[in-house]
Legacy VTK file of the C-alpha trace (Angstrom):
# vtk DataFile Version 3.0
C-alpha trace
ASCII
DATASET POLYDATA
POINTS 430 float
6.611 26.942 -24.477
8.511 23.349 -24.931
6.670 20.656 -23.861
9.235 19.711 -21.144
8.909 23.056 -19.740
5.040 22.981 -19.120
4.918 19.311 -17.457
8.557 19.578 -15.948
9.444 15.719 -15.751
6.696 14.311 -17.282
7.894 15.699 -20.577
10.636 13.210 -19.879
10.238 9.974 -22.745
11.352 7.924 -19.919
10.342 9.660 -16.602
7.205 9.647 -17.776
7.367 5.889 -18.448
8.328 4.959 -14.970
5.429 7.510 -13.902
3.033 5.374 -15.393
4.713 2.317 -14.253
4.117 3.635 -10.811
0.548 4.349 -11.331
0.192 0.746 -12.417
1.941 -0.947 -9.775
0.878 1.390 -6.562
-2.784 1.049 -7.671
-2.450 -3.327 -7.132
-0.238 -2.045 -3.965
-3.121 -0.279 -2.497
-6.091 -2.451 -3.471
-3.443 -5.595 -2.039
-3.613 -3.414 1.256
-7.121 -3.338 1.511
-7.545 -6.830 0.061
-5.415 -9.062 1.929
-6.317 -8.384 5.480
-10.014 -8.029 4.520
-9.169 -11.925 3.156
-8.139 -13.071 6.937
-10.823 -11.254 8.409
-14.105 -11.482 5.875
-13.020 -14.932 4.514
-11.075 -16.559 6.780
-12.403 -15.308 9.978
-9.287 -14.299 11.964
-8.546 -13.150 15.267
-6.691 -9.925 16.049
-3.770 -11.741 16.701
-4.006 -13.441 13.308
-4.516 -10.026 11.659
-1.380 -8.353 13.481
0.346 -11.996 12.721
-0.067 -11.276 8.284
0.496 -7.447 8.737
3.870 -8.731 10.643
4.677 -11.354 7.841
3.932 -8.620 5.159
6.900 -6.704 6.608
9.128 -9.406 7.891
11.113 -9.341 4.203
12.750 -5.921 5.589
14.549 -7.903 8.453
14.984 -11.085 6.663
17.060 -9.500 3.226
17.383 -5.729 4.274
20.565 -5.375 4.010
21.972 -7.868 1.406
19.141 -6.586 -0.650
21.032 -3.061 -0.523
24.413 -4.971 -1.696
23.042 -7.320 -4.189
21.115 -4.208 -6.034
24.347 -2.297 -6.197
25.520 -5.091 -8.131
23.925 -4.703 -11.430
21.165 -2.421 -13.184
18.221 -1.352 -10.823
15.647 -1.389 -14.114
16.139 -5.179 -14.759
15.212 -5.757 -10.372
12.314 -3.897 -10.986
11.420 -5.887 -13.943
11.701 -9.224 -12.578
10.326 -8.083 -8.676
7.025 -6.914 -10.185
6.553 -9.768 -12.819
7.347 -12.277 -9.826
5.236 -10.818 -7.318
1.988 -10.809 -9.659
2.284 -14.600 -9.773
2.454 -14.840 -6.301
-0.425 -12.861 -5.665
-2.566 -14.949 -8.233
-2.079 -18.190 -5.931
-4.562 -16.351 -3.090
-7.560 -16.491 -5.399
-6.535 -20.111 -6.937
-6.113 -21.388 -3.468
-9.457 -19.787 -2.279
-11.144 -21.621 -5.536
-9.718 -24.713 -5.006
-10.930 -24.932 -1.463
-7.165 -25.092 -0.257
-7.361 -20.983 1.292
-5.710 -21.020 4.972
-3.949 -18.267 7.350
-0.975 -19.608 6.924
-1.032 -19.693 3.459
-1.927 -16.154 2.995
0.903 -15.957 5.856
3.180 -17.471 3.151
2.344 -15.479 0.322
2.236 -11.883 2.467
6.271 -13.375 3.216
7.313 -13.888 -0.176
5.742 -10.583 -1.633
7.200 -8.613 1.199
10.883 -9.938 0.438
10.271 -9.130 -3.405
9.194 -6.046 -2.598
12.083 -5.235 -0.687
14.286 -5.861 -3.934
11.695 -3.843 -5.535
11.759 -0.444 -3.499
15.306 -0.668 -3.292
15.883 -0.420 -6.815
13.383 1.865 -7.320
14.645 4.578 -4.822
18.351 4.150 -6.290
17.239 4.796 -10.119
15.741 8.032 -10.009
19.396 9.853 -9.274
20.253 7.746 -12.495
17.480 9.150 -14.245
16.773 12.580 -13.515
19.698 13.681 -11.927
20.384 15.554 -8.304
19.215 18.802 -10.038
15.696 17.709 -10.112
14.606 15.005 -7.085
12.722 16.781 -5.414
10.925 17.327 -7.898
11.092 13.822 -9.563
9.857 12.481 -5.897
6.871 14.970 -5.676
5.428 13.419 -8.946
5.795 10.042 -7.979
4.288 10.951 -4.698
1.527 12.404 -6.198
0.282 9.336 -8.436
1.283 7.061 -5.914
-1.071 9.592 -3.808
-4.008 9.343 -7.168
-3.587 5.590 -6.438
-4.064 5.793 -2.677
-7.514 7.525 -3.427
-8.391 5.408 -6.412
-7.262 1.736 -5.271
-9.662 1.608 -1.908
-12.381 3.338 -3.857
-11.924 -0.020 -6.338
-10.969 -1.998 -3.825
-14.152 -1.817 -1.640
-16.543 -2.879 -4.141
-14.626 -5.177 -5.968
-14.675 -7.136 -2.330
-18.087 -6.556 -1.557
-19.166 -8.010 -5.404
-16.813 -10.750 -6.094
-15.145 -11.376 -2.513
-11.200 -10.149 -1.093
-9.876 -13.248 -2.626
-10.964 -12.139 -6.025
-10.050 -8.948 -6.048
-6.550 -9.238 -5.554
-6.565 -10.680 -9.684
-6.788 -6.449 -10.058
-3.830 -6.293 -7.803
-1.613 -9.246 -9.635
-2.959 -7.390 -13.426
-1.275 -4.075 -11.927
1.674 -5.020 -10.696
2.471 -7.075 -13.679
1.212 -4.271 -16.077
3.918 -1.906 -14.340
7.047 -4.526 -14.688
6.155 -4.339 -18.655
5.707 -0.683 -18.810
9.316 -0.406 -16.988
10.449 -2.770 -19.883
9.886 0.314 -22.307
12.516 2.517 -20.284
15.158 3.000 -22.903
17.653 5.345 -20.856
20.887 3.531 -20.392
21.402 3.003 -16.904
25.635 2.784 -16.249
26.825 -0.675 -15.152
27.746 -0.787 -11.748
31.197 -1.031 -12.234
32.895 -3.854 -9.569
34.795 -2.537 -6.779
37.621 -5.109 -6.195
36.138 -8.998 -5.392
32.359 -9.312 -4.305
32.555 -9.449 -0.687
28.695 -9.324 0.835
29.390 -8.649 3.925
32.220 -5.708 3.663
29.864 -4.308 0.802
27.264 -4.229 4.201
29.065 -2.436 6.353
30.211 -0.181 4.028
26.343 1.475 3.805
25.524 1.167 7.135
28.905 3.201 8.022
27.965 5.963 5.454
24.542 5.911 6.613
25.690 6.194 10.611
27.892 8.397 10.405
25.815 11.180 9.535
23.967 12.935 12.100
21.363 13.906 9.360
20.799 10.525 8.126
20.653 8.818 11.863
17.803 11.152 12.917
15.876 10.094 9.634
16.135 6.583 10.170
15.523 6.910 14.064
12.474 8.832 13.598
11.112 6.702 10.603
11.568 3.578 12.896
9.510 5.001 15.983
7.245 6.177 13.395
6.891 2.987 11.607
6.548 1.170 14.095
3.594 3.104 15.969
1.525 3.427 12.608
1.733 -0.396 11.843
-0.128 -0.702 15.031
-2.319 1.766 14.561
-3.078 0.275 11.104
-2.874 -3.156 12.418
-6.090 -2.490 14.785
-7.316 0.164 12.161
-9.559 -2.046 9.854
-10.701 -4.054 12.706
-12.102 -1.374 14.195
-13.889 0.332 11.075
-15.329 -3.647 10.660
-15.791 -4.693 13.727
-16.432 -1.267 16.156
-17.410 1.756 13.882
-19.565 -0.902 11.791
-18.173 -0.020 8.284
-18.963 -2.393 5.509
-15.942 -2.210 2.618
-17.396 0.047 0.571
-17.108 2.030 3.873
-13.844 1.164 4.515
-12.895 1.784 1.058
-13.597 5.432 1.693
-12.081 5.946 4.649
-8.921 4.699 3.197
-9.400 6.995 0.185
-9.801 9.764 2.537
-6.308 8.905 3.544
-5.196 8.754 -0.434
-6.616 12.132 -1.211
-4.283 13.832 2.257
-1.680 12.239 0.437
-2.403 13.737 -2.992
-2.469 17.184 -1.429
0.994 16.472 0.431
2.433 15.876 -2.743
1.148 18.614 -4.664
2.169 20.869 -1.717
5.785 19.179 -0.931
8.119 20.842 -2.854
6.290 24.494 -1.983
6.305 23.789 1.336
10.374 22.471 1.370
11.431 25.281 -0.064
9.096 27.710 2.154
9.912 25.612 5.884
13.321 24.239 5.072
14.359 20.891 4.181
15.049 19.894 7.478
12.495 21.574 9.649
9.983 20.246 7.247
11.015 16.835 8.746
9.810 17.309 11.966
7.300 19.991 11.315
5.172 17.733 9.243
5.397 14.686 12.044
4.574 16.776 14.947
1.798 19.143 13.131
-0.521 16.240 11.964
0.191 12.732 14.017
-2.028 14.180 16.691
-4.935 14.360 14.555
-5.428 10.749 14.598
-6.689 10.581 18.133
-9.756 11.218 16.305
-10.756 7.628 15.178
-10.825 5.782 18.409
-12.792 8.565 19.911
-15.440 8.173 16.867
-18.760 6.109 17.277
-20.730 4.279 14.422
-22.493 6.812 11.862
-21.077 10.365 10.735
-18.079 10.722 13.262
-16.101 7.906 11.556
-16.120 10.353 8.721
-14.888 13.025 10.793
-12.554 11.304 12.180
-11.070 10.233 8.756
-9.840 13.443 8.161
-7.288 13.409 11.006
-6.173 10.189 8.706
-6.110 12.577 5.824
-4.046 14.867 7.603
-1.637 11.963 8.664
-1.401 11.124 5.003
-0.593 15.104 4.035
2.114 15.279 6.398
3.914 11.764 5.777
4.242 12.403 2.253
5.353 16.066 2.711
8.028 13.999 5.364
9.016 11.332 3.044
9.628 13.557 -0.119
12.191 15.591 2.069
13.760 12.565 3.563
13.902 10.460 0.068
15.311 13.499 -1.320
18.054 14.333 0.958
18.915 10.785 1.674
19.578 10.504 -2.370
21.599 13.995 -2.371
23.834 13.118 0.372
24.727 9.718 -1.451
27.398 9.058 -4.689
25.884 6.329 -7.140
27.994 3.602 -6.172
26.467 3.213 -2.609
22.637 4.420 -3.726
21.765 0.645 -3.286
23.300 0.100 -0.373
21.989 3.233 1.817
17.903 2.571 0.509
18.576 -0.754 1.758
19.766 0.406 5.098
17.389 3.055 5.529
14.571 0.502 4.987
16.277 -2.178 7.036
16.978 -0.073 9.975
13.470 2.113 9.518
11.705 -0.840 9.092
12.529 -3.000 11.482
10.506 -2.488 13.626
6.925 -2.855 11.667
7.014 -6.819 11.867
7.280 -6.307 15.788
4.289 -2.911 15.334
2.466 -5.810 13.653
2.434 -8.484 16.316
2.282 -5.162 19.199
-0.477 -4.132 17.541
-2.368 -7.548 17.240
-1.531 -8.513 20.947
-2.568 -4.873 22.387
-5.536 -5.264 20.665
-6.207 -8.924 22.291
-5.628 -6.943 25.704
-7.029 -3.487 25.382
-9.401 -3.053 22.436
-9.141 -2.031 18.731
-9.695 1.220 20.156
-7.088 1.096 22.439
-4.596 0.150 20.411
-5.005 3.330 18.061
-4.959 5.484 21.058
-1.581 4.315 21.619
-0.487 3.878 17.983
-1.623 7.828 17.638
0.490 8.735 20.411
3.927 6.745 19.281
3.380 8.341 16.125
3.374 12.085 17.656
6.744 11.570 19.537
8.589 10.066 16.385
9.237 13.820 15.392
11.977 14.210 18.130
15.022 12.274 16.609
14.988 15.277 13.852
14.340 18.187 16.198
17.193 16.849 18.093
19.445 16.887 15.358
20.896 19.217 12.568
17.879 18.745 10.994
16.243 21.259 12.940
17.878 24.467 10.908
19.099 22.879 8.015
17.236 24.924 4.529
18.584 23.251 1.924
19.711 19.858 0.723
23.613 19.172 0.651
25.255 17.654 -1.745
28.240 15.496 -1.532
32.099 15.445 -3.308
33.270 12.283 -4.935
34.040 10.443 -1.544
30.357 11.038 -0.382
30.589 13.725 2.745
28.256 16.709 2.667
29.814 19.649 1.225
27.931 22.978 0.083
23.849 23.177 -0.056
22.181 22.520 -3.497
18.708 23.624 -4.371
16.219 21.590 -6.501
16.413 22.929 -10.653
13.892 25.881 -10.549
13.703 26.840 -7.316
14.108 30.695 -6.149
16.626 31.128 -3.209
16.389 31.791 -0.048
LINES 1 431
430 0 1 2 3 4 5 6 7 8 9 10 11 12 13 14 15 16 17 18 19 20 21 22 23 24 25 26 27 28 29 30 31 32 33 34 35 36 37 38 39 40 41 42 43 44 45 46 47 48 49 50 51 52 53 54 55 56 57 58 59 60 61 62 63 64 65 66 67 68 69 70 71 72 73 74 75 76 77 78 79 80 81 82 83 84 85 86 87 88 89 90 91 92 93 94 95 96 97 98 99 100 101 102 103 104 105 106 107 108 109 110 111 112 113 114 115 116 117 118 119 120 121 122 123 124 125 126 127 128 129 130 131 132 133 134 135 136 137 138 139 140 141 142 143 144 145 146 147 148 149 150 151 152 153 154 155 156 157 158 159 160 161 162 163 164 165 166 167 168 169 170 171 172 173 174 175 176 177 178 179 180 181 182 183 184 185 186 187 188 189 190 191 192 193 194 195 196 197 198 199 200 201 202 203 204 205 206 207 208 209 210 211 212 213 214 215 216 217 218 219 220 221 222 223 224 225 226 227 228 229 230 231 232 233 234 235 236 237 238 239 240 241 242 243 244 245 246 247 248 249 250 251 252 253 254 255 256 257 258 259 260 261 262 263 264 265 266 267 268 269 270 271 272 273 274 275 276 277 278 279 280 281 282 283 284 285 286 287 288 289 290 291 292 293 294 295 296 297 298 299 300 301 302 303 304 305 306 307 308 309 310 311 312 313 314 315 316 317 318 319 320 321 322 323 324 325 326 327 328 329 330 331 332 333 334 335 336 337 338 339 340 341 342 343 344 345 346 347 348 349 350 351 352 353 354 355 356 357 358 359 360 361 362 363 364 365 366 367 368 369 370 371 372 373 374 375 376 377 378 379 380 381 382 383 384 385 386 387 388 389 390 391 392 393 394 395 396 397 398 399 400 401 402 403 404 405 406 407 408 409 410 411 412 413 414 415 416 417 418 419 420 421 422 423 424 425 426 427 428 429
């Protein structure tokens, strides 16, 4: 059998490049996610305010360059964004341990540098959503997606498990040198891609703002596409206060040191491995659509489990209803990215990530500071009780919508509207 046939994609020269890329650069995402807040709370002693204050600053890039992000991408070739985004970010990142050396560590510096990575990564994702069409072609994203779920998923297991005792030996300010090495390991490995991405070719005179409107009109305009973003923004903006309050309770209430911590969060990575293993099966068996709304409102319940949970072994238990939060997001996400990417021609691939993101997004800066101030008022505790229940009723844009019967993923003619269903390369019919 041909080695493309027995590893599908990975038998791709340069699929299989950006796969490793992604292993690189989500493993210094996740330990950064563990690291950073661990830095305000271990070394700099915040607050909970203070903590929901960096979570909101980490996410405040979405509504600062969300949209002209989307524009400016469209503009030239998403490789060389991706490039430049991770090489930048890994020097910002190296200025946290520097600072913390030097003496010179405050919140607001680590509020500073959680700013500037957040609006790089913004470039980042962007690009990195629009390429894979580019790459693989429409036959094959769903598949494409699942894999880079799944090591993204290896890297949500294995970057806590490193994380935590990389904090607990050398301190959080430290270990995010292992974060800075990843990210700039994965901008060279994307410098080996060698497929020839098309240059955008210009549509008239550069004009930002009409080249705005222009995606968010595609993108509202279709019922499909509004229910996505709807749901993702309810959902968003529940879990960032849920994970806002989340660490402060394992620290703080359930008594979790960060080796602890670490495996609570790998917990969550290994849900996420098995969602991606699982997505495309599970698609094609529930329905593109249903599989939306079905995955939301089967495990978001589950995480009423962690502010019920006292110190010792019900933590644990209650980190599998995290797991199961993890299985069902990325089963949700790998039908969303995947439809949102068949539905749209090349030209506009920038600009509909970056209005997705923008309009999905916008609301975690504000689940940040909600989740800091609710945990001022009611409790760590509280706050995921709420956060846990937000999340559950995020499922209801979709069900509301033709996403409820739709089986398969449309495609779109030349001008962009939906026209007849297409199923991923390999898959049996219905």
């Amino acid at each position: 059998m041909p080695r493309t046939s027995r590893l599908g994609l990975l038998g791709d020269r340069d699929f299989g490049r950006l796969f490793a890329a992604t292993a690189f650069g989500q493993l210094g995402d996740r330990i950064l996610f563990l690291a950073l807040p661990l830095v305000a709370v271990a070394a700099l002693h915040a607050d909970e305010f203070q903590v929901g204050l960096l979570a909101a600053m980490t996410t405040a890039g979405s509504l600062l360059v969300g949209l002209p992000a989307g524009a400016w991408v469209d503009r030239t070739r998403k490789l060389r964004v991706m490039i430049s985004t991770d090489l930048v970010r890994a020097l910002v990142l190296l200025t946290v341990p520097v600072a913390s050396w030097a003496g010179l560590l405050t919140l607001w510096w680590l509020c500073a540098v959680a700013l500037v990575h957040g609006v790089l990564t913004v470039f980042f994702d962007v690009a990195y959503v629009s390429c894979l069409p580019h790459l693989v072609g429409r036959g094959r994203l769903v598949e494409g997606n699942s894999k880079l779920s799944a090591i993204r998923s290896v890297t949500s297991i294995g970057g806590p498990a490193v994380a935590g005792p990389l904090v607990g030996l050398v301190g959080a300010p430290a270990t995010l040198l292992v974060s800075a090495a990843g990210m700039a390991v994965s901008g060279l490995l994307a410098c080996t891609i060698h497929g020839r991405e098309p240059k955008p070719e210009p549509s008239g005179r550069p004009h930002l703002v009409r080249e705005i409107k222009e995606g968010l009109r595609f993108v509202l305009e279709r019922p499909a596409l509004r229910a996505v973003l709807l749901g993702d923004a309810m959902f968003n903006l529940f879990l960032v206060m849920y994970q806002t309050m989340l660490l402060v309770f394992l620290e703080r209430e359930a008594g979790l040191r960060p080796f602890g911590i670490g495996l609570v969060l790998s917990g969550m990575g290994c849900g996420a491995l098995l969602g991606a293993l699982l997505a495309t099966r599970i698609s094609q068996r529930v329905g593109h659509g249903p599989v939306i709304w079905l995955a939301t409102l089967l495990t978001c319940p589950s995480t009423v489990l962690m502010p019920l949970a006292r110190p010792g072994w019900s933590v644990y238990v209650a980190a599998l209803g995290l797991a199961a939060l993890s299985l069902g997001g990325v089963v949700r996400v790998v039908a969303q990215s995947s439809l949102q990417q068949a539905l749209t021609p090349d030209r506009l691939l920038g600009r509909t990530s970056a209005t997705a993101r923008f309009v999905s997004w916008a609301g975690i800066p504000v689940g940040g500071l909600l989740g800091g101030a609710s945990g001022s008022v009611f409790g760590a505790a509280g706050t995921l009780w709420i956060g846990a229940a937000g999340m559950t009723l995020s499922f209801l844009p979709a069900v509301l919508s033709p996403l409820r019967t739709m089986r398969a993923l449309p495609a779109h003619r030349a001008g962009g509207h939906a026209e007849r269903p297409v199923r991923a390369a390999g898959t049996a019919g219905p």
